[in-house]
N, C-alpha and C positions, 0 to 999 in steps of 0.2 A: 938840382939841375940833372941828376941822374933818372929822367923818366923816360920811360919805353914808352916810342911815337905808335902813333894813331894808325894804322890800317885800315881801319874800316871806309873810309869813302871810297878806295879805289876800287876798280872794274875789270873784269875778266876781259884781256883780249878776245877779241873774236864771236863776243858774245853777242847776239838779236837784240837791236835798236828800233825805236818805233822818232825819228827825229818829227815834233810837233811844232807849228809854226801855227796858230790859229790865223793871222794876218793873208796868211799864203792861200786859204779857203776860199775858193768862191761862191762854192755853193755846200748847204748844210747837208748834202747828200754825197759829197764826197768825202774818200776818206781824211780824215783830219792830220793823217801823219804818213810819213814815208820810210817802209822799210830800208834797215842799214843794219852793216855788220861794224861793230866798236874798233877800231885799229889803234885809238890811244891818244896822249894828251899832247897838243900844239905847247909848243915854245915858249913863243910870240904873243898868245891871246888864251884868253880863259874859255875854257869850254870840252868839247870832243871831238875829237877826229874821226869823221864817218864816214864810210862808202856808202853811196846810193847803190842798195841792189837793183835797181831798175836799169840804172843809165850807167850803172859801173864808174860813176866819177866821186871824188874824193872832194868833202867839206867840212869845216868846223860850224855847232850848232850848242847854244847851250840851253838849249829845249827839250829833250831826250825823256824818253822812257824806258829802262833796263828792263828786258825779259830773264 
């Protein structure tokens, strides 16, 4: 029972997020995902805590690509 836990999933606060929603596309010419900066892990629900750099509003997504 003595083993040193896992580290490796977790993510750098504050680090560039690409949140991907393929469903959210409407057309093949836009971009497929919305820049976000990582603020960290919800409570309540599995996933990310995102800022939309665009609109500056905060949501959870578990679709994400870490830059």
């Amino acid at each position: 029972m003595n083993k040193i836990p896992d580290y490796q999933h977790l993510k750098v606060f504050g680090c560039f997020v690409v949140a991907v929603n393929p469903y959210m596309v409407k057309d093949k010419l836009q971009p497929p995902g919305v820049p976000c900066l990582f603020l960290g892990y919800p409570q309540a629900q599995k996933g990310y805590m995102l800022l939309n750099l665009l609109d500056q509003k905060r949501f959870v997504s578990r679709d994400v690509i870490f830059f």
